[in-house]
RODO-2510 file (C-alpha; in nm, 4 decimals, decimal comma):
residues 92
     n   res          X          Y          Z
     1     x    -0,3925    -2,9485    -0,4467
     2     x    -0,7104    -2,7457    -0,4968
     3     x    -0,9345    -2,8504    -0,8352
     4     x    -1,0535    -2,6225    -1,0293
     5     x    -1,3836    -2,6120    -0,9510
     6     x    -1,2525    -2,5171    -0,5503
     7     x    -1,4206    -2,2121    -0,4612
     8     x    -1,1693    -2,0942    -0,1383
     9     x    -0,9292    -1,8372    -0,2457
    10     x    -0,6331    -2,0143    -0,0805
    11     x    -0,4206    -1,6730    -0,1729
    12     x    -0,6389    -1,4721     0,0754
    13     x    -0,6278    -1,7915     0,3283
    14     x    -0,2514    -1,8021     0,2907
    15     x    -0,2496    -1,4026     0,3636
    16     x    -0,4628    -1,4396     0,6872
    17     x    -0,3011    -1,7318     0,8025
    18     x     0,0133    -1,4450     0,8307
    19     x    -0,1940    -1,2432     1,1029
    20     x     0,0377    -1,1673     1,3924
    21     x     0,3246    -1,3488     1,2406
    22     x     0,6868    -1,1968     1,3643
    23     x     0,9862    -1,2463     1,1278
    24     x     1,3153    -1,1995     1,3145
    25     x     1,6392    -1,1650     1,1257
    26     x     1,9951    -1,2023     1,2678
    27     x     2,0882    -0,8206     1,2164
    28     x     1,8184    -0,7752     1,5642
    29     x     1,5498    -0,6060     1,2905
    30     x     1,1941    -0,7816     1,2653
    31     x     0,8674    -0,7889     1,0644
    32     x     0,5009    -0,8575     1,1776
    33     x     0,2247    -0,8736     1,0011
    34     x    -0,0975    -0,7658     1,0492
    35     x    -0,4123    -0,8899     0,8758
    36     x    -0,7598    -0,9551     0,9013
    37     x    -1,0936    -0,9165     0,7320
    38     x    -1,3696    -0,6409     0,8050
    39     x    -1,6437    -0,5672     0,6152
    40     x    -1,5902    -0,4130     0,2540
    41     x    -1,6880    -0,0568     0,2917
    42     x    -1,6042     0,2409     0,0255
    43     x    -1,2502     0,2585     0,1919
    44     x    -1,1879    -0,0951     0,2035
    45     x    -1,4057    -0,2280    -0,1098
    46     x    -1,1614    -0,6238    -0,0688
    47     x    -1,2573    -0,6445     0,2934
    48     x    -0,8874    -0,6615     0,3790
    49     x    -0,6809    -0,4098     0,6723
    50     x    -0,3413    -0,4826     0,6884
    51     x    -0,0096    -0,3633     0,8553
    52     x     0,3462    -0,4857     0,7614
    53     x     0,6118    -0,3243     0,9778
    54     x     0,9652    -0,3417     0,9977
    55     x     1,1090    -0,2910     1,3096
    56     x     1,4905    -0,2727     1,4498
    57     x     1,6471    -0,3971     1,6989
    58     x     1,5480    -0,1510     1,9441
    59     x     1,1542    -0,2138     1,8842
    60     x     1,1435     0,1314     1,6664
    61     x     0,9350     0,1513     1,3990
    62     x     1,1592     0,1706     1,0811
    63     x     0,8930     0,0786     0,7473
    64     x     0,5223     0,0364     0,7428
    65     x     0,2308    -0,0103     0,4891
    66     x    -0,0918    -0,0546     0,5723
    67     x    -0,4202     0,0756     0,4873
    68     x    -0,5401     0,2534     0,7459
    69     x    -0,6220     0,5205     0,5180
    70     x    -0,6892     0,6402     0,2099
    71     x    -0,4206     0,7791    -0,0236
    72     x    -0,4354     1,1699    -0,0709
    73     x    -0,4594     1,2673    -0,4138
    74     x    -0,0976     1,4420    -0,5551
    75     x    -0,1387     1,7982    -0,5804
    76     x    -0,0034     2,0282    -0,8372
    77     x     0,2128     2,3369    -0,7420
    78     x     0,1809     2,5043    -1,0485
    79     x    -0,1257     2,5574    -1,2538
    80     x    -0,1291     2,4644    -1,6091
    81     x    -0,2340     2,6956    -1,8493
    82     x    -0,1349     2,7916    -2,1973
    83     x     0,0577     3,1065    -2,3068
    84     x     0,0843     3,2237    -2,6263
    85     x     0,3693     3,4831    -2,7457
    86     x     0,3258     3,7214    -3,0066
    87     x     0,6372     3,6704    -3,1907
    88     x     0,7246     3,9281    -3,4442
    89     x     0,8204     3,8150    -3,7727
    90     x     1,1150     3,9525    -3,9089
    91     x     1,1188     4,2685    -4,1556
    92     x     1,3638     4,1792    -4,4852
***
């Protein structure tokens, strides 16, 4: 059991220790995992690339995440802007 004054971040050991791991499951589909540290850079400021896949049982490529690149940022459709009516008030 690590003390508190253990400076190893045995979450980020635990998630490299997964690097190349395969996870079958008895439907034929499998996982892997994909992890390893790089050097923090502006894209990857943790230091961390990872892949987890989900594969079935035919080897094709069902699910992934990873962070091979950035995410692009949502773009509106529609502009918004504000429109103001003249409404006519009614004559008694």
């Amino acid at each position: 059991m690590p003390s508190q004054f253990d400076t190893r971040d045995q979450t980020l050991e635990t998630l490299l220790l997964l690097d190349g791991e395969i996870f079958p499951m008895e439907n034929g589909y499998w996982t892997k995992f994909e992890v390893y540290q790089v050097n923090p850079n502006e894209h990857i400021p943790h230091g961390i690339r990872y892949s987890l896949t989900l594969h079935d049982k035919y080897n094709h490529r069902v699910l992934g995440f990873d962070n091979a690149h950035g995410i692009k940022p949502i773009r509106k459709r529609y502009g918004d802007r504000k429109v103001t009516w003249d409404i006519p008030t009614s004559k008694k």
